[in-house]
KOLGUKOL-946070 format. One record per residue (C-alpha): x, y, z; residue number from 1. Coordinates in Angstrom, 3 decimals, always signed. Layout:
N
+----------+----------+----------+-----+
!       px !       py !       pz ! seq !
+----------+----------+----------+-----+
!        X !        Y !        Z ! NUM !
...
+----------+----------+----------+-----+
//
This chain:
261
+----------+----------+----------+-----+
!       px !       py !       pz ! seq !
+----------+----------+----------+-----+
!  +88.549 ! -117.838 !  +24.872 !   1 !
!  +89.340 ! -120.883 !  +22.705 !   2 !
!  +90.118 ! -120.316 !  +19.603 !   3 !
!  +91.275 ! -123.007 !  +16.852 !   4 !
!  +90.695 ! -123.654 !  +13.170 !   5 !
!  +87.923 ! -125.726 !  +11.844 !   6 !
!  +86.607 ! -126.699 !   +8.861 !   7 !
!  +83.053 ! -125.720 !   +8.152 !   8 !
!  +80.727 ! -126.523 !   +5.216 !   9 !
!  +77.595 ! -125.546 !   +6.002 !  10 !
!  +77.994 ! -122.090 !   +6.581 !  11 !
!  +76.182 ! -118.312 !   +6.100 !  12 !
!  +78.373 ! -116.108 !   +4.134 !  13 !
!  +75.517 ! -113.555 !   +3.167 !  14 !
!  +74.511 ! -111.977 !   +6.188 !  15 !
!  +77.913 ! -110.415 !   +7.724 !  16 !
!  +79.400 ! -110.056 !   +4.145 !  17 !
!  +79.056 ! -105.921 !   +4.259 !  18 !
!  +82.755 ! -105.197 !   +4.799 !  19 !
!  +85.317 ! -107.276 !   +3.124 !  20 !
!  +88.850 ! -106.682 !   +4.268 !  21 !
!  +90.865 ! -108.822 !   +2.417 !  22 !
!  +93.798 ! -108.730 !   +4.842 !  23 !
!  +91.793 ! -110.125 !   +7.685 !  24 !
!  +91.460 ! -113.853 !   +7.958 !  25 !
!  +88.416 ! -115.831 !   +7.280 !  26 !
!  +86.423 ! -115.759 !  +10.852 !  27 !
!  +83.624 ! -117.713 !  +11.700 !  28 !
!  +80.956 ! -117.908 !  +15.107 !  29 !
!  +78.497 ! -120.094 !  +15.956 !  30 !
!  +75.309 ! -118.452 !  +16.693 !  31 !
!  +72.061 ! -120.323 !  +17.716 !  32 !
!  +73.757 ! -123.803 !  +16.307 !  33 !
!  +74.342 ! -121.769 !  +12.910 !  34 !
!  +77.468 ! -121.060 !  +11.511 !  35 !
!  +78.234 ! -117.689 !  +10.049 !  36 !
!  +81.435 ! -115.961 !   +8.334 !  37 !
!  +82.700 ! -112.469 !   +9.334 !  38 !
!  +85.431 ! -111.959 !   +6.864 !  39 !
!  +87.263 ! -113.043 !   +4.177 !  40 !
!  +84.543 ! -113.773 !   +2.319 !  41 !
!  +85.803 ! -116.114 !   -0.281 !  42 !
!  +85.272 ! -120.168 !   -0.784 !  43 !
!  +87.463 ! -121.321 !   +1.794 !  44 !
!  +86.090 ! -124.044 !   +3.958 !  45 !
!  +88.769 ! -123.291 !   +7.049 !  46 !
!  +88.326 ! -120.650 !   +9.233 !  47 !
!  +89.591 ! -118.745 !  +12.485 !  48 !
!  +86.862 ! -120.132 !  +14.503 !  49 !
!  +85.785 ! -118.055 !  +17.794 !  50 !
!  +83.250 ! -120.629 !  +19.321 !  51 !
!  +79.108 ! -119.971 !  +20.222 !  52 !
!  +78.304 ! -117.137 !  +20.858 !  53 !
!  +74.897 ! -114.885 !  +21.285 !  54 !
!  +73.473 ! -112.661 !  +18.488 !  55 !
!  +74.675 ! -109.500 !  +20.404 !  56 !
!  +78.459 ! -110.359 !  +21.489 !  57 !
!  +78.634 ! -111.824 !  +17.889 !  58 !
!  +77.412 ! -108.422 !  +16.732 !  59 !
!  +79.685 ! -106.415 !  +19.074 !  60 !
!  +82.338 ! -109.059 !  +18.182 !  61 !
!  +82.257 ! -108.577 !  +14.312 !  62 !
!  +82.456 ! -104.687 !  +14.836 !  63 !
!  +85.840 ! -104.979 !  +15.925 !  64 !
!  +86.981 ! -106.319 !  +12.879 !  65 !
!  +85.737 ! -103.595 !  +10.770 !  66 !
!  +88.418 ! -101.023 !   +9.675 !  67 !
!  +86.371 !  -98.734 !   +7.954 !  68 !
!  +82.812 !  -97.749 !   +9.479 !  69 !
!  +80.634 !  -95.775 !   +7.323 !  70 !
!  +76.842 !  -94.929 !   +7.430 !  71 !
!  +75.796 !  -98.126 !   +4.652 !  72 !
!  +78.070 !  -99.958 !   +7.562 !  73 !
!  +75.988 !  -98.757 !  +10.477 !  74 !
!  +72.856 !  -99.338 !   +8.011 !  75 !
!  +73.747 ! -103.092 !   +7.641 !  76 !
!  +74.941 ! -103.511 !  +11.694 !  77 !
!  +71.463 ! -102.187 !  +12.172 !  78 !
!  +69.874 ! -104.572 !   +9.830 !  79 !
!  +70.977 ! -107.319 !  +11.263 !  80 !
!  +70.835 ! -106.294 !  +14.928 !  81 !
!  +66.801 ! -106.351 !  +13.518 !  82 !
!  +67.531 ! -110.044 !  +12.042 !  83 !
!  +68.685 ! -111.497 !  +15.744 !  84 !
!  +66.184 ! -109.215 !  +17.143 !  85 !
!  +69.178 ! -108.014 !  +19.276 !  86 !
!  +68.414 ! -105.130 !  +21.845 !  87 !
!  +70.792 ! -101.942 !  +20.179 !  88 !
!  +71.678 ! -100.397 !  +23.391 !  89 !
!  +73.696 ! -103.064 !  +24.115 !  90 !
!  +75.626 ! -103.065 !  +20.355 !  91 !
!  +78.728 ! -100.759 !  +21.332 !  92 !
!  +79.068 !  -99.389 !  +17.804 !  93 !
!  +76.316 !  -97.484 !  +17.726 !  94 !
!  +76.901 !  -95.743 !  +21.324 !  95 !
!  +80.508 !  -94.863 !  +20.150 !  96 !
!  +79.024 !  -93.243 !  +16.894 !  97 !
!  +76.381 !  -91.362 !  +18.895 !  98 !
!  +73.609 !  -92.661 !  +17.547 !  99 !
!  +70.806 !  -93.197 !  +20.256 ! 100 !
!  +67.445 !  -92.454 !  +20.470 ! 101 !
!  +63.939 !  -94.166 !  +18.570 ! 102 !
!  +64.337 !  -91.194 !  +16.157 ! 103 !
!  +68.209 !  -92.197 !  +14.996 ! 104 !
!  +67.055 !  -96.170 !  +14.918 ! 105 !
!  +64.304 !  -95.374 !  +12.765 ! 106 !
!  +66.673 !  -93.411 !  +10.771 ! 107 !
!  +69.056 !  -96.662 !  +10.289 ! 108 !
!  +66.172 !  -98.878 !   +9.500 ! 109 !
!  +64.430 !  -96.365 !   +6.818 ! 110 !
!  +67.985 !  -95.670 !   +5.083 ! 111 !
!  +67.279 !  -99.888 !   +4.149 ! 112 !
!  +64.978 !  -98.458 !   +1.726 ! 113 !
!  +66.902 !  -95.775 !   -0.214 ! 114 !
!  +67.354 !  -95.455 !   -3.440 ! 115 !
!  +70.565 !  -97.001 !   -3.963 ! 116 !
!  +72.737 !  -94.280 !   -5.630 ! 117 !
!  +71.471 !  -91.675 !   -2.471 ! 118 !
!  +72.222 !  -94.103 !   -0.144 ! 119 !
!  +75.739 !  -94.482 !   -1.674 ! 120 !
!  +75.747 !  -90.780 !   -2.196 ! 121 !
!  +75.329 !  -90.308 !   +1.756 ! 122 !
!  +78.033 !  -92.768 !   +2.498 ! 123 !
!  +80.410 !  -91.420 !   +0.198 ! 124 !
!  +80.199 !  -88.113 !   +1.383 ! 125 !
!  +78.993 !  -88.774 !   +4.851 ! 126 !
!  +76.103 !  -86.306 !   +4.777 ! 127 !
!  +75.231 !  -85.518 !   +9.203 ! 128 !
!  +72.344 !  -87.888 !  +10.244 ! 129 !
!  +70.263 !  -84.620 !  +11.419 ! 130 !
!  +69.940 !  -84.606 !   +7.255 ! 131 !
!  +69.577 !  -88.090 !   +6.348 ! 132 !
!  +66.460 !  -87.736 !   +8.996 ! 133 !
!  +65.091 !  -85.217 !   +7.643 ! 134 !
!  +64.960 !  -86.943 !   +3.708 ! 135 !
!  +63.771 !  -90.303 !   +5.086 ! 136 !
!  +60.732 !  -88.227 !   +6.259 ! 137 !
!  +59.595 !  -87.142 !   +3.112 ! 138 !
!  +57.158 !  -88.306 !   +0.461 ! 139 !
!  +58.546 !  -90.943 !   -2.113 ! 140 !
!  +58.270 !  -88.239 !   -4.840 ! 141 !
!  +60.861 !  -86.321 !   -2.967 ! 142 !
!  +63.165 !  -88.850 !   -2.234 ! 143 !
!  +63.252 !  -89.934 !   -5.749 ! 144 !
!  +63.456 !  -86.031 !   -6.559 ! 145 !
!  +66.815 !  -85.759 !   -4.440 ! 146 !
!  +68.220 !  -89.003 !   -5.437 ! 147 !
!  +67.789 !  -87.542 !   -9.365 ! 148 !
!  +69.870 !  -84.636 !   -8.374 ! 149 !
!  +72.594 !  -86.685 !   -6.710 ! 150 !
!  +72.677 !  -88.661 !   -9.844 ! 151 !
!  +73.247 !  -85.723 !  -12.150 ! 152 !
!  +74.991 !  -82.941 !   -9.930 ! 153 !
!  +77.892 !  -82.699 !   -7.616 ! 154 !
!  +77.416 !  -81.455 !   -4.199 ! 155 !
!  +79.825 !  -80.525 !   -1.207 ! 156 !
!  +78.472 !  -81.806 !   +1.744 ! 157 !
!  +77.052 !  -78.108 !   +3.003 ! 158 !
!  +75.426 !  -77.267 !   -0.603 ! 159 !
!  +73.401 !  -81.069 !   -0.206 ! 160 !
!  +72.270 !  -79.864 !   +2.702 ! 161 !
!  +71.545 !  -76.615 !   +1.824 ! 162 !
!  +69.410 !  -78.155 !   -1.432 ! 163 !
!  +67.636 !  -81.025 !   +0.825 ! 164 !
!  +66.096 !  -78.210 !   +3.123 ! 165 !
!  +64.617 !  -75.995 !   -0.015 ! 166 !
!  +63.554 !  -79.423 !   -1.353 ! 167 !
!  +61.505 !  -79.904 !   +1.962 ! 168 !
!  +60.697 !  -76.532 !   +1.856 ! 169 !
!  +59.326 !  -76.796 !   -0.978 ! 170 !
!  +58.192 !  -80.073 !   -0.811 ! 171 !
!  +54.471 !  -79.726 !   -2.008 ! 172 !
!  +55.194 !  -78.309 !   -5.847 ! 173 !
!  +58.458 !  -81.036 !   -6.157 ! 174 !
!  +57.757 !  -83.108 !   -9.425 ! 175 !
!  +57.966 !  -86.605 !   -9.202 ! 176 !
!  +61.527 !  -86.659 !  -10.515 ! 177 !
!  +63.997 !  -84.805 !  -11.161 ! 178 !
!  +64.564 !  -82.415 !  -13.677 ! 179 !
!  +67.019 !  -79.640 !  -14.292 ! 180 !
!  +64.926 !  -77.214 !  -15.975 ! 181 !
!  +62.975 !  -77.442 !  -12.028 ! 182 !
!  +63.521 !  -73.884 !  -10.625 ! 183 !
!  +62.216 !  -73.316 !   -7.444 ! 184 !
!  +60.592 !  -70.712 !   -6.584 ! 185 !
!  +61.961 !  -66.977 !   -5.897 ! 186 !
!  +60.386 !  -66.327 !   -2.474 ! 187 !
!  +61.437 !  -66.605 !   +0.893 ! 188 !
!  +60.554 !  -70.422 !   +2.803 ! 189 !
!  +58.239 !  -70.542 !   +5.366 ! 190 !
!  +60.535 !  -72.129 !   +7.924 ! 191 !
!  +63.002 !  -68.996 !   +7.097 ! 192 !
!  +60.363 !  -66.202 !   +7.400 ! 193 !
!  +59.330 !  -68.353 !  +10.941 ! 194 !
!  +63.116 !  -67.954 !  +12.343 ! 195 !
!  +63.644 !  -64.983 !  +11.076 ! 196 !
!  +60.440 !  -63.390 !  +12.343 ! 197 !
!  +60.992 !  -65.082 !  +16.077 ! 198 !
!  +64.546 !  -64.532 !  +15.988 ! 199 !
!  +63.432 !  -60.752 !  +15.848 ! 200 !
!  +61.396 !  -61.029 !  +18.594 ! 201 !
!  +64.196 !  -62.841 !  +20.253 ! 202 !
!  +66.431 !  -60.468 !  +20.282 ! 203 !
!  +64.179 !  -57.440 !  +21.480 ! 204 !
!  +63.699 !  -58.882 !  +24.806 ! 205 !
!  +67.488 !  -58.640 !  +25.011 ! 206 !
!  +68.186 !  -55.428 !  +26.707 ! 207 !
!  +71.987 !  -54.589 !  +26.464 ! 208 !
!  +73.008 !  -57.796 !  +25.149 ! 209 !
!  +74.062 !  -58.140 !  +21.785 ! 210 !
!  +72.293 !  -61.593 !  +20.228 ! 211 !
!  +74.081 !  -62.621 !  +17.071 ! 212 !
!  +74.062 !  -66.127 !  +14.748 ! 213 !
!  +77.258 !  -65.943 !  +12.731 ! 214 !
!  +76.322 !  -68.405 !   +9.729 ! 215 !
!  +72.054 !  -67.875 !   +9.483 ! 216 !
!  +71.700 !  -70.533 !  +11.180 ! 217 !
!  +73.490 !  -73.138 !   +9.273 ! 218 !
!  +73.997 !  -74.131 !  +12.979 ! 219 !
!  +71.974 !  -73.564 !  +15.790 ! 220 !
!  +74.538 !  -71.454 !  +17.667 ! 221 !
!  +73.573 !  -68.220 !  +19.778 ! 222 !
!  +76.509 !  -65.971 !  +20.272 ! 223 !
!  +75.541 !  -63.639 !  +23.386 ! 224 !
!  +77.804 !  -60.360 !  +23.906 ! 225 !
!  +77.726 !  -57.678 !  +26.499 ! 226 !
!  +79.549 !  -55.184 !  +28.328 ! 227 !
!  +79.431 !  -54.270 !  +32.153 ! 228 !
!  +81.141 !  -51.541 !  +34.276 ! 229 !
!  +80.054 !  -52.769 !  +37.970 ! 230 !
!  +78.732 !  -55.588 !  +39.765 ! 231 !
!  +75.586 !  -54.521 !  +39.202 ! 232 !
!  +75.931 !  -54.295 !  +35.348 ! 233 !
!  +76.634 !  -58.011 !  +35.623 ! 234 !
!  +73.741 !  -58.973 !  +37.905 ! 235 !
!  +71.535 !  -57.607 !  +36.072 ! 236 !
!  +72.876 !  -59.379 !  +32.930 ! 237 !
!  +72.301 !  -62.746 !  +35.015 ! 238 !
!  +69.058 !  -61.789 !  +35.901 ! 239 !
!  +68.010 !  -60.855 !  +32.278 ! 240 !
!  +69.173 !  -64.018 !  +31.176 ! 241 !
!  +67.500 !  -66.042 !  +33.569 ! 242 !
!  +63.952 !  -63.959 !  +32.805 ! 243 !
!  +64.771 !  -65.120 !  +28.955 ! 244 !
!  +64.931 !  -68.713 !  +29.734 ! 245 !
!  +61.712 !  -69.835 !  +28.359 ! 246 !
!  +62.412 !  -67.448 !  +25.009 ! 247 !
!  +65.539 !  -69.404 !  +24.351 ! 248 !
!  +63.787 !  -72.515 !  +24.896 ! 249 !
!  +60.544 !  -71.486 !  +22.395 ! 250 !
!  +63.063 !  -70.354 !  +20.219 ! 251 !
!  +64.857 !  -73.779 !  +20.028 ! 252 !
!  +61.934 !  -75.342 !  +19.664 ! 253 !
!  +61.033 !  -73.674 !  +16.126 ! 254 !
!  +64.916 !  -74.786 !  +15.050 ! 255 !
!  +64.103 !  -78.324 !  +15.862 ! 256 !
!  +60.466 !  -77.750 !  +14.364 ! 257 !
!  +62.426 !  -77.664 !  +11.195 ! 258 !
!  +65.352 !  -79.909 !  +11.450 ! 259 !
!  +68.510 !  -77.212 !  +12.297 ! 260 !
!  +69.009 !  -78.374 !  +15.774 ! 261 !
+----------+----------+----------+-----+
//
């Protein structure tokens, strides 16, 4: 690769200006005849320049510059993966940070459009994706609701989460902002009385196998214990389990039903 410096006038300095490192070097690409700046994003008119190059390498390219990826970061990479029209499955950042699927794209592009002291909120404390999902999906009322309480409380990352699903929960009385004097209500969710109830059922089809979730399900982990004295004892363990297959699967199916898997 040729690489030399050049002076450039006419040049973008908006659209890659989402993580200044002052240490690096002022970079530049060429990308569809356009020139654009990937660092250093001061007024100098000589940079590091890196040659043409297409929307997607320039993408992949810029990534590697970046010390300091956070979800705003992956926010912006997304945006302007969108700009170039770039496919993302080819933009390496995203595969190394797990996120895949329509559901965590659609996440990225929605987060665009969050208030901005959530959004920094979320960064800061870089709240699990499974979470930011499930506030993008809400009503504006509710956003603006949680984005009130970010404003005037201090959360740990679990008690956020924690207050996001009783928000949802609870989503159909939330005011249109947020108040402190808001109590919610002393009864039991509907998504908890769901688990809980097929969770129950769960478990009785368990015969000699101890079913237990160690945290109520702040995670979706099953913790399966039993004891055996033959051969048989443990074939009929495997056979159990295999007859339960289905349960386990109906069972994760109400934990993704309400965002804790």
């Amino acid at each position: 690769m040729q690489i030399f410096i050049k002076d450039i006038e006419n040049i973008n300095k908006s659209l890659f200006n989402i993580y200044d490192d002052k240490n690096i070097l002022p970079i530049a690409i060429n990308i569809n005849g356009l020139y654009y700046q990937l660092s250093s994003f001061n007024s100098s008119r000589q940079y590091i320049y890196y040659g043409e190059k297409s929307a997607t390498e320039a993408v992949n390219f810029f990534t590697t510059i970046i010390s300091n990826v956070t979800y705003k970061v992956l926010v912006k990479i997304y945006e302007i993966c969108r700009k170039f029209n770039c496919d993302v499955s080819n933009i390496n950042i995203f595969a190394e940070y797990n996120i895949k699927g329509k559901k965590s794209f659609e996440t990225l592009e929605k987060s665009l459009y969050l208030p901005v002291e959530l959004l920094d909120f979320i960064d800061k404390k870089d709240i699990p994706l499974k979470t930011v999902s499930l506030i993008i999906s809400q009503q504006e009322n509710v956003i603006n609701f949680i984005n009130g309480a970010v404003i005037n409380n201090e959360f740990s990352v679990q008690s956020f989460r924690k207050f996001v699903e009783k928000v949802c929960d609870f989503k159909e009385i939330i005011p249109e902002n947020y108040n402190k004097g808001f109590i919610f209500p002393d009864v039991k969710s509907a998504s908890h009385k769901e688990i809980d109830e097929k969770y129950s059922k769960l478990v009785s089809n368990f015969k000699n196998i101890k079913i237990n979730n160690l945290d109520s399900f702040e995670s979706p982990k099953l913790n399966f214990s039993f004891d055996i004295s033959s051969i048989e004892d443990y074939e009929n363990i495997i056979k159990l389990l295999n007859d339960n297959k289905n349960n386990i699967a109906l069972f994760y199916e109400i934990l993704e039903k309400y965002g804790l898997k």
